[in-house]
ZAMARGU-4260 file (C-alpha; in steps of 0.2 Angstrom, whole numbers, plus 5000, padded with zeros to 4 digits):
<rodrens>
0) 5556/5464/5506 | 5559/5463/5525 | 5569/5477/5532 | 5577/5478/5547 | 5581/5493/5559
5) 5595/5485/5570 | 5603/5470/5573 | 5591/5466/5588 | 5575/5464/5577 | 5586/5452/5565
10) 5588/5443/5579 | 5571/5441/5586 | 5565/5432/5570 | 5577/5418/5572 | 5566/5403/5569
15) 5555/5411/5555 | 5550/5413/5538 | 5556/5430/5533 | 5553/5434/5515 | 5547/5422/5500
20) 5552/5431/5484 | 5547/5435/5468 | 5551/5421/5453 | 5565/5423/5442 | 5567/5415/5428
25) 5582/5404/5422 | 5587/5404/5403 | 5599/5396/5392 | 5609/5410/5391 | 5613/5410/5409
30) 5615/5394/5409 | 5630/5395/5392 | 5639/5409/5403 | 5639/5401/5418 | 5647/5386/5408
35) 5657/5399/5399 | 5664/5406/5417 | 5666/5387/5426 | 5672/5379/5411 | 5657/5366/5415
40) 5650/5362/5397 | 5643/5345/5400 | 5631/5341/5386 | 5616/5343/5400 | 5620/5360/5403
45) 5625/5367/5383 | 5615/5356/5369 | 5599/5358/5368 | 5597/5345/5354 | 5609/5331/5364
50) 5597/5335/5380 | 5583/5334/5370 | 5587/5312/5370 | 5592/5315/5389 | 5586/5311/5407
55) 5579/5325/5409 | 5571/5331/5390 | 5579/5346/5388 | 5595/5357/5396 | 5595/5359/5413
60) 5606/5373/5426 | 5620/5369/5435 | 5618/5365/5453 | 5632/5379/5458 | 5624/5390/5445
65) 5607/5389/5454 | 5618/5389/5472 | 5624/5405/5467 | 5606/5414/5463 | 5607/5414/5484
70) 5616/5433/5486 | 5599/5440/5472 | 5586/5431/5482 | 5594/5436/5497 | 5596/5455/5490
75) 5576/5453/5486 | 5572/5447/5505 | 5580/5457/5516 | 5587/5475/5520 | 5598/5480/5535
80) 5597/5499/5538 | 5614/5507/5542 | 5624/5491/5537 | 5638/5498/5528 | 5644/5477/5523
85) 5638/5461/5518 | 5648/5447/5516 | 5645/5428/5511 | 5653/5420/5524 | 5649/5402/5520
90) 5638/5387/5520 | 5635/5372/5531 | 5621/5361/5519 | 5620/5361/5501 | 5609/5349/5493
95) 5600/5347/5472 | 5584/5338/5476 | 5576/5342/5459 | 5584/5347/5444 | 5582/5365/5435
100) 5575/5363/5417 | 5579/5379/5406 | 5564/5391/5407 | 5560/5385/5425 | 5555/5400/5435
105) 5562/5400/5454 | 5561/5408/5469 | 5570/5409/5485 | 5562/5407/5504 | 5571/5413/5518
110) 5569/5406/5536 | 5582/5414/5548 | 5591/5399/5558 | 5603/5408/5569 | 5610/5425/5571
115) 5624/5429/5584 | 5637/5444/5584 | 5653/5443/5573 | 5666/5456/5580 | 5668/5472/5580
120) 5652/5478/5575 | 5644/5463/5565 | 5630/5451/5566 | 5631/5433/5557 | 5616/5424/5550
125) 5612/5408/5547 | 5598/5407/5532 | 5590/5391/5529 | 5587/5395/5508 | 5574/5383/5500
130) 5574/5389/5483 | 5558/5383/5473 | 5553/5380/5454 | 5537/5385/5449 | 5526/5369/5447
135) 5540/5359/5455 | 5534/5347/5468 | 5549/5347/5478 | 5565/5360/5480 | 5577/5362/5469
140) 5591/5368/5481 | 5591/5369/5499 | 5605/5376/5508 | 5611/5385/5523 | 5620/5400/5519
145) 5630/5410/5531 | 5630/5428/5529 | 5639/5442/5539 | 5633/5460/5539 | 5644/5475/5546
150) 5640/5493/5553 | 5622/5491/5557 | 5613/5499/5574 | 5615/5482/5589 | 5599/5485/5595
</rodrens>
């Protein structure tokens, strides 16, 4: 994990590769409460024996379910000393090049695209997230996520 002192030596990274994390494994009981939670139970997702005939041979994740593993990876990445907040602010790109079969490991690399100050005493980042499955020969998610910290030291 990469932690940062101020909101200065966030922003002297901008361009780079900050953190790769560690592989996290996605199983089927995510994936039934995250259908449980959406309401999403398409058959891709739920039964294992209808997925079994499918596309992909087995049940796969959600594209939002593996979207939303972006706040863990980004909790394993970094660390801002003296923030007192962290807040989602948003995302600019979203995009599922590869599907998520259950019992894929994945893991999330950070590049830090922007960073810029958000009133009063905030800094908002721009993450470019490529999350990876183990063995995978291309991403599985790749987005831009916008996140806002509060409270930190400026510089």
């Amino acid at each position: 994990m990469k932690t940062f002192r101020s909101y200065s030596e966030v922003a002297a990274c901008i361009g780079q590769e900050v953190a790769v994390t560690d592989w996290i494994e996605v199983t089927q009981a995510q994936v039934n409460l995250f259908a449980d939670a959406t309401g999403d139970h398409q058959w891709i997702h739920t039964d294992p024996q209808r997925a079994a005939q499918g596309p992909f041979g087995t049940t796969i994740a959600h594209g939002f379910l593996t979207l939303s593993l972006l706040p863990r990876f980004m909790e394993a990445a970094f660390a801002i000393e003296g923030a007192r907040m962290g807040v989602n602010y948003g995302l600019n790109r979203v995009r599922f090049p590869a599907p998520v079969p259950v019992g894929s490991r994945l893991r999330g690399r950070l590049t830090l695209a922007a960073a810029e100050p958000a009133p009063p005493d905030g800094l908002q980042m721009a993450w470019e997230v490529t999350v990876e499955r183990e063995g995978g020969d291309k991403p599985v998610c790749v987005a831009e996520a916008l996140v806002r910290s509060y409270g930190a030291p400026a510089g």
